[in-house]
N, C-alpha and C positions, 0 to 999 in steps of 0.2 A: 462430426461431433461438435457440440458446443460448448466452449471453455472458457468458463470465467476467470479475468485472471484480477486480484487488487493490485493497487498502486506499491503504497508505503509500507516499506520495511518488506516487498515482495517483491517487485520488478527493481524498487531500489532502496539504498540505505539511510530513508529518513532520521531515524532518531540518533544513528551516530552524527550525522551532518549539523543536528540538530541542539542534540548535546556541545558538538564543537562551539558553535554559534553563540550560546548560551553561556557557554565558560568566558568566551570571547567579551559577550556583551556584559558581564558581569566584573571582568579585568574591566574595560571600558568605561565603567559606569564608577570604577575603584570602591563596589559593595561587594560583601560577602555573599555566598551561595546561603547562607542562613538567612540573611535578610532579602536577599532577590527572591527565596521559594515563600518566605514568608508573609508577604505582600500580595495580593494579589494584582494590584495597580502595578508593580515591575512587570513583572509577567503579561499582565495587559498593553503593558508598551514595547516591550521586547516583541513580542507576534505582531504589533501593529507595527514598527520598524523593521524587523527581519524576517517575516514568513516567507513572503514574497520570493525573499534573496535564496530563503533555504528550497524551495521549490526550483528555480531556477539553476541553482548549483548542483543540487542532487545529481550524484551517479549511477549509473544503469549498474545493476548486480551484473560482476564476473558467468558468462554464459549464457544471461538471459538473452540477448538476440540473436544469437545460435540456435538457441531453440525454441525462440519465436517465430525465427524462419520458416523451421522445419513443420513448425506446429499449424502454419498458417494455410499452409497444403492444404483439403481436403476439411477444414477446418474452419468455422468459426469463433474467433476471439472478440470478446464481450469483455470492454474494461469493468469494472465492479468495484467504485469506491466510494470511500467514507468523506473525501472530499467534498466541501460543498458552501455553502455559502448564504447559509440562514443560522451559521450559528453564533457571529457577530461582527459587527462592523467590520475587523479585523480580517474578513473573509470574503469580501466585496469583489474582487478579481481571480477569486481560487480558480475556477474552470476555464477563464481565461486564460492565467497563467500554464495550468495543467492542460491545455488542449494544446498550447504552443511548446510545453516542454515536453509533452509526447512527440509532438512532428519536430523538434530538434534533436531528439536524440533516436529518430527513426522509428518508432515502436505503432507498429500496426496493430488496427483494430477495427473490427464492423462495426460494431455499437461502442458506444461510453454512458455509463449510467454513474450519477455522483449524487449525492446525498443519502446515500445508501450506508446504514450499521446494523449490525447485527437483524433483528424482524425486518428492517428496508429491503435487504442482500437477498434476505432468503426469498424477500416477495419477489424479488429483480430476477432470481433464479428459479422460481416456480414460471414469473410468467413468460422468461423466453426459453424455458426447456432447456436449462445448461443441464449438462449431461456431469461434470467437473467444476469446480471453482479449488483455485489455489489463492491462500489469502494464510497471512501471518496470527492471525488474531485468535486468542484461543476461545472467546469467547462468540466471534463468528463461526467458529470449527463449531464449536458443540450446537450452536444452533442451528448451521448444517447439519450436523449429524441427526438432532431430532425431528427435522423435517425431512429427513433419508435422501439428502441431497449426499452426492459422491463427494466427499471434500481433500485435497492434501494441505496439510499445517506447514507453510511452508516456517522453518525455524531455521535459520542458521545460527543460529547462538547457542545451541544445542541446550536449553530449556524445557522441551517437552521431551525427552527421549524416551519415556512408558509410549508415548499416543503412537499408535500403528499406521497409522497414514502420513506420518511425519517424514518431509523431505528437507533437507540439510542444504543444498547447491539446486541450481537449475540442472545440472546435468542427471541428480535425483530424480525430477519431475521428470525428465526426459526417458529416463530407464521406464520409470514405473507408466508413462502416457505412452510408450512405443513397445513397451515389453509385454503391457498385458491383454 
């Protein structure tokens, strides 16, 4: 089988790391979260000062190399993310960085495909026949779902809990990718 798996907010927990950083740099900077979100030049220096750092710091979700192991059996793993580095200066190193925070914190994979959202993902999954793709985004879910790609919403923030394909832990995907 072939299984696409996303990076961010999937394999790990970007946007709390991200949120920390940001509260951080905005203590730091002695501006208000009113005026840092209101700016877009804050914002713009903030990702160019600490993206980097948040990619590098990022933690691998509770179970995921448990059942990456398991998964890799038998199995091909296709990274499939939204990372990429045509979307601004700011982004000059992203695959750099994310090819060496993958081999740091072990996380195997056959292919790596990046610059991939939403229409990118689903072309990346027509053209290498993933059979599965696990990714956090509810807005790549549904455009999986309309090209009848097999999708799980990975959500631990428990967010979507109507969507039927929604898995909450890794050990979720793990039930429902060895159960069924």
């Amino acid at each position: 089988m072939k299984i696409g798996i996303d990076i961010d907010n999937t394999i790990c927990s970007t946007d709390e790391l991200l949120d920390k950083k940001i509260d951080d740099y905005i203590k730091e900077k002695g501006m208000s979260q009113k005026e840092f979100f209101s700016d877009i030049k804050y914002m713009s220096d903030f990702y160019e000062e600490k993206l980097l750092e948040v990619v590098f710091e990022d933690q691998v979700k509770d179970g995921f190399l448990d059942v990456l192991n398991k998964l890799k059996i038998n199995n091909e793993i296709i990274i499939v993310t939204a990372r990429n580095e045509k979307l601004s200066r700011n982004f000059q190193n992203m695959r750099k960085a994310t090819l060496e925070w993958l081999e740091k914190n072990n996380i195997y994979y056959d292919k790596y495909y990046d610059d991939a959202y939403k229409e990118g993902k689903v072309r990346v999954c027509k053209k290498e026949g993933i059979d599965i793709i696990i990714d956090d985004d509810i807005n790549n879910y549904l455009a999986f779902k309309d090209s009848g790609i097999k999708t799980l919403l990975f959500d631990d923030k428990g967010k979507y809990l109507d969507i039927v394909d929604r898995v909450g832990s890794w050990r979720e995907v793990e039930e429902v990718l060895f159960n069924d």
